[in-house]
C-alpha positions, 0 to 999 in steps of 0.5 A: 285281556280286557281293561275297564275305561271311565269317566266321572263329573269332578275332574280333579284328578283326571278326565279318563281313567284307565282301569285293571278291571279285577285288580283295580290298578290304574294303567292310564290317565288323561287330564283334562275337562269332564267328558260328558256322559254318552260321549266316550269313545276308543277310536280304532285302538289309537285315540281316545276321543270325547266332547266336554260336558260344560264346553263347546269341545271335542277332545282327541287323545293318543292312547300311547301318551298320557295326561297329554292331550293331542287336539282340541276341537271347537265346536258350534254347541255343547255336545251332550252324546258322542258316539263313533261308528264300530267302522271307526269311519263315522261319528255322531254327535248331539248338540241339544235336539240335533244330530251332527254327523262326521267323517272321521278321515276328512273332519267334513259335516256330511248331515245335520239331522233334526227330528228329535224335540227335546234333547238327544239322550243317548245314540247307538249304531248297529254292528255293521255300522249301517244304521244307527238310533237315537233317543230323545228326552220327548221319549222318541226313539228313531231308527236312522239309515246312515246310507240314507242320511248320508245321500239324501238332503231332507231325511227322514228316520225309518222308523219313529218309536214313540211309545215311550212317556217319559224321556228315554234314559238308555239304549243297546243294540244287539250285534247280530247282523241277522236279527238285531233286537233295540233296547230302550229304557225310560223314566217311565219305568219300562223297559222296550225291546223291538226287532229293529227290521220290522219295528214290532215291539216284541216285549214291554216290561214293567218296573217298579221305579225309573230305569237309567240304563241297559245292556245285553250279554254278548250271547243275547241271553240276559239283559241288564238293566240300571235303574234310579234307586241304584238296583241292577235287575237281571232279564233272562231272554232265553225263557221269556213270557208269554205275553208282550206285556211283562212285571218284574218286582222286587221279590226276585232279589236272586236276578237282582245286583245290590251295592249301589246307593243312588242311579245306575248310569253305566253298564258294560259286559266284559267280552268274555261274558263273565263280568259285568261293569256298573257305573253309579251317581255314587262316585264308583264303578263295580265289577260284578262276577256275572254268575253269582252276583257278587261284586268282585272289585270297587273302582272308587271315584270322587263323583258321579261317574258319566262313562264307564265300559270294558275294552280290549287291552289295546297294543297302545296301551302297552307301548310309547310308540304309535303307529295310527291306523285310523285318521282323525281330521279337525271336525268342521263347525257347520256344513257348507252349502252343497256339501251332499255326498251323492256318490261313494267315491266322494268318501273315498277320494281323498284317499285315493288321490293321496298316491298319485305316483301309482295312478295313471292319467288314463285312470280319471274319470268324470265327476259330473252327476249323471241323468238318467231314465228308463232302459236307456239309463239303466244300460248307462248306468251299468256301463259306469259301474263296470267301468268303474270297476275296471278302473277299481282293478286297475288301481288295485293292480298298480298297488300290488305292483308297486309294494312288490317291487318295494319288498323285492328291492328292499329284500335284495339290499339286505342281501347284498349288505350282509354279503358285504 
């Protein structure tokens, strides 16, 4: 079971709504601001988290408390995207034409990135969360390692797209680990699909009007795309052509979804690939029936809406208990100076030291950075990950002993109290 979450620029009823998406009941309202578009995030099933479109703030809330919000966080600039990593161990913002990442479990600024010119309009990340693109209004699209971003102090992207003319409205990233393929969209009336590992353009296809927004089914075999005049045209990827080069007009109305009046700016595919979610700048959100292109259900709002996409139907939304798996600390303003992570420990340690009962004194090790070259540093180098591992397993031992010993003593007390 899924649920439909959206957002819409008024703001007179609530900040974040959450839909039954075929009976278009209301199961849950936030209040609070107007989230900005591209900054609507569900964070590990616990939290709902967003950045204001005319304030410098960060919004945090439970799912299991509604019209409550739970943190504000001030940031330096407006945040015009938000995105968090599909991990739920990162997230990325941007403030005008700079990227902003955090960890999401210490609130630590771990990059700043510049490369873009003009505003950053949308940021997508892979499915394994190792990689992640931005696009910009200049119609740069970049490819960005977070490995690589996270332990490298002057980072460049991997690779630069700049075949786009106009500013580039809309991305999607396939999830395929194997051959993830980049979607992007322009008011340039084109859409680009590129193989993310290679960077090779793969198809370039023509519109005959402004293009918004885009998504790809789960099974990689249709694109949707949104575009200016309120028209969803459908792409079937499983009988492309045979140039790179690709015209879609408006006389295969049978691949079209007509109902909107002004710009496709949201789409979403539900989990089960049989709906497809549209959100427009005419103030409603449709569920469409995927295979025949009927519209099954109109959400109505009063404004254009900046959010709209399908979800898991999260345990939280169904209880008023909350048990968090996923740590959200205050996000820090700006990044301290040396503040580079360089070891995977770094992230880590927090977490780690947070039960000394079970560590022992033996079990630290030094921090100092090592320098080392040829042979000789790549036999030091092995015996500091070995030793690193040995003391992994050592960690993991104690941990195992401990929680046993805990379910033992916990089980054996039950006992003797019925027994009583």
């Amino acid at each position: 079971m899924e649920v439909v979450v959206t957002s819409e620029c008024s703001g007179q009823l609530w900040n974040t709504c959450i839909w039954e998406p075929l009976t278009g009941t209301t199961l849950r309202t936030f209040k609070g601001g107007i989230s900005a578009s591209q900054s609507l995030n569900i964070v590990g099933g616990d939290y709902l988290l967003s950045s204001l479109k005319d304030k410098p703030i960060i919004q945090v809330w439970a799912l299991n408390r509604q019209d409550q919000i739970t943190t504000k966080m001030i940031m330096p600039g407006i945040l015009q995207v938000l995105v968090v990593s599909p991990c739920s161990n990162f997230c990325v913002g941007a403030m005008s034409e700079q990227l902003l990442i955090w960890q999401l479990s210490t609130g630590k600024l771990v990059a700043s990135l510049r490369r873009h010119y003009q505003n950053v309009s949308d940021v997508k990340f892979t499915g394994d969360s190792s990689r992640f693109i931005s696009a910009g209004a200049e119609g740069l699209v970049l490819l960005w390692s977070l490995d690589t971003v996270l332990h490298t102090k002057e980072c460049e992207p991997d690779s630069i797209w700049s075949d786009h003319s106009l500013p580039v409205t809309g991305l999607h990233v396939t999830k395929s680990l194997i051959q993830p393929l980049v979607f992007s969209v322009s008011l340039d009336q084109t859409c680009k699909i590129r193989d993310l590992n290679t960077g090779r353009t793969l198809f370039n296809i023509q519109f005959n009007e402004p293009l918004r927004s885009v998504v790809v089914d789960h099974a990689e075999e249709s694109c949707y795309v949104g575009s200016h005049e309120g028209k969803i045209y459908r792409i079937d990827l499983l009988d492309p052509s045979r140039s790179v080069e690709q015209m879609v007009d408006e006389t295969a109305s049978r691949k079209m979804f007509l109902g909107h009046e002004k710009a496709v700016t949201c789409l979403s595919v539900s989990t089960g690939g049989c709906h497809l979610l549209s959100g427009s700048d005419d103030g409603s959100a449709r569920v469409w029936d995927m295979a025949s292109g009927q519209c099954v259900r109109i959400l109505t709002h009063r404004g254009p809406l900046t959010n709209a996409f399908f979800a898991p139907r999260y345990k939280h939304l169904e209880t008023d208990k909350f048990h968090p798996r996923v740590i959200i600390n205050t996000f820090e303003k700006k990044r301290h100076d040396g503040q580079l992570l360089s070891t995977e420990n770094e992230l880590t340690g927090q977490l780690l030291t947070s039960c000394p009962p079970i560590m022992d004194d033996s079990s630290s090790h030094s921090s100092e950075p090592l320098s080392l070259s040829g042979s000789e540093g790549q036999l030091q180098s092995d015996q500091v990950t070995q030793n690193e591992m040995e003391r992994l397993k050592l960690i993991n031992r104690q941990l195992y002993a401990f929680a046993a010993d805990k379910i033992f003593k916990e089980n054996e007390t039950s006992m003797t109290k019925k027994r009583k």
